[in-house]
C-alpha positions in Angstrom: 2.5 4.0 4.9 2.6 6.4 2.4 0.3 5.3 -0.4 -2.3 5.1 2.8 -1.8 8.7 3.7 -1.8 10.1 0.5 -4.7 8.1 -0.7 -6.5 9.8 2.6 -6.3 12.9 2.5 -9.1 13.6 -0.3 -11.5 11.6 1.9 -10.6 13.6 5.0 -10.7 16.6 3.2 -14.6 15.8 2.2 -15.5 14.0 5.4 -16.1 10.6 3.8 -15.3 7.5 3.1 -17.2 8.0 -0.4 -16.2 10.1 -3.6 -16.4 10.1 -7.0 -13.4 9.5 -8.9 -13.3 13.6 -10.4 -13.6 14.2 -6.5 -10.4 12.6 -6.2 -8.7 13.5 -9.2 -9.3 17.2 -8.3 -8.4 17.1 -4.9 -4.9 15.7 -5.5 -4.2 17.3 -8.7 -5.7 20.8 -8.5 -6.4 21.0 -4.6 -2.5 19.8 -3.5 -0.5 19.9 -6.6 0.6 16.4 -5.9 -0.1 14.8 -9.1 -1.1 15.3 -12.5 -4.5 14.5 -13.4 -3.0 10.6 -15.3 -0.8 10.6 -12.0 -4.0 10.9 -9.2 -5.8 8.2 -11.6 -3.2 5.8 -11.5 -3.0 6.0 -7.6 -6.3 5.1 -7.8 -5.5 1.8 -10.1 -2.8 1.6 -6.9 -4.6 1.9 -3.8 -7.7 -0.4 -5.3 -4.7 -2.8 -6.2 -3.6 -3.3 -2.4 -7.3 -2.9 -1.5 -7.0 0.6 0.1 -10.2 1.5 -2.7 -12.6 0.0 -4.0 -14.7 1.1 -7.3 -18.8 1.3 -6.4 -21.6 2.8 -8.5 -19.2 4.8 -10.8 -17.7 6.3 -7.2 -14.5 5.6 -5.2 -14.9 4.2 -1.7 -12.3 3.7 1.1 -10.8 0.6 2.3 -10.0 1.9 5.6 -11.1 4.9 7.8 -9.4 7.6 6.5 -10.1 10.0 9.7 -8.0 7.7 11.6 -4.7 8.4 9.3 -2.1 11.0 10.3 -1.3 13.0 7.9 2.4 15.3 8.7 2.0 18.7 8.4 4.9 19.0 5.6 3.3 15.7 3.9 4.4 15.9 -0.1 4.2 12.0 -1.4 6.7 10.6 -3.4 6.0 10.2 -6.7 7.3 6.1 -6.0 3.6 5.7 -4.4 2.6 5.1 -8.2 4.3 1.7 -8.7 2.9 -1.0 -8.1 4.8 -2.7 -5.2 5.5 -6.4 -5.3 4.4 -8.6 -3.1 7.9 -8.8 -1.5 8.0 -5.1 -0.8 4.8 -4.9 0.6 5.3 -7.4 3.1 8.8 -5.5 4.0 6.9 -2.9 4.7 4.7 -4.3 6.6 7.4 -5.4 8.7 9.3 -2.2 9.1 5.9 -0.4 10.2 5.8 -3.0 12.6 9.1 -2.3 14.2 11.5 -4.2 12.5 14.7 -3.1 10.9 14.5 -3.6 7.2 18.5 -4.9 6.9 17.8 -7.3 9.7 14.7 -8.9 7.8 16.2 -8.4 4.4 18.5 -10.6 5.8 16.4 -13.2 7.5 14.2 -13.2 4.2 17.5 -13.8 1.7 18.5 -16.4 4.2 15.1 -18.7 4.4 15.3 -18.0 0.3 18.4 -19.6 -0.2 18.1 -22.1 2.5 14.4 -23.1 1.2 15.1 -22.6 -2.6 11.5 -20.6 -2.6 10.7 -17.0 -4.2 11.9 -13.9 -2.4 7.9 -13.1 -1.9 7.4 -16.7 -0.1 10.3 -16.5 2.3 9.2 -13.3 2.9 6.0 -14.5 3.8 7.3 -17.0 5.6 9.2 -14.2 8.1 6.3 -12.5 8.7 4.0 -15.0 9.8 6.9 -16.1 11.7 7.0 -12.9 13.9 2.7 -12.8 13.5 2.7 -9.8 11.0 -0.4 -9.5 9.1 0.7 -8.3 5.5 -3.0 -8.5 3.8 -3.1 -9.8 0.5 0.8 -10.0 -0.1 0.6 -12.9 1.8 -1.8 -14.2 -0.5 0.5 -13.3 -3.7 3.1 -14.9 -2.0 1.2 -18.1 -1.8 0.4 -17.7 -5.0 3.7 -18.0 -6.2 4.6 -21.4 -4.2 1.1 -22.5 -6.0 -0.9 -23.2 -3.3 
């Protein structure tokens, strides 16, 4: 996943699962050019959105073990990784990093919608609990949406 690795590397670069939000700023922005200084604080509002961070004591604090993430060599993110994903998307990608090909479950999603008459995001989440893919808290905006 790219917001993952991306929102990784500062921690790696430090050794910690703990920085303050300037820590973070700086590394992307000044360190790795990535982003602008707006840009690597709005990956923050990002990754605490899909529960990658977390905001603690006036610090930023990883979700996840950031020494276990692979980062590639050549690895540039995409400025997309600054959008909020819907629940939908993330649940396709959870999916596709699983193994599956996206225009097979596009597909299989499109065809519970329809069949179902439920949101995009619930038939999706449908899918993946199908085939025993955990998707985090898109499943729980999915839910959401059928008003459970």
């Amino acid at each position: 996943m790219s917001l993952e690795v991306a929102v990784a590397v500062p921690f790696k670069q430090q050794g910690t699962t703990r920085l303050g939000e300037g820590e973070f700023v700086v590394a992307l922005s000044l360190d790795r050019s990535w982003f602008s200084p707006d840009q690597a604080k709005r990956l923050i509002d990002v990754a605490a959105g899909r529960g990658l961070l977390a905001r603690e004591d006036g610090g930023i604090v990883a979700q996840f073990e950031p020494a276990d993430v692979v980062v590639p060599e050549e690895y540039e993110p995409d400025q997309s990784i600054l959008r909020e994903q819907s629940a939908f998307e993330r649940i396709l990608d959870a999916l596709v990093a699983a193994g599956y090909d996206k225009q097979d479950v596009v597909a299989e999603v499109n065809d519970r919608q329809r069949r179902l008459g439920v949101s995009v995001e619930a038939a999706a989440a449908l899918y993946a609990r199908e085939q025993d893919i955990d998707a985090g808290d898109a499943i729980e905006a999915a839910k959401a949406d059928l008003g459970e």
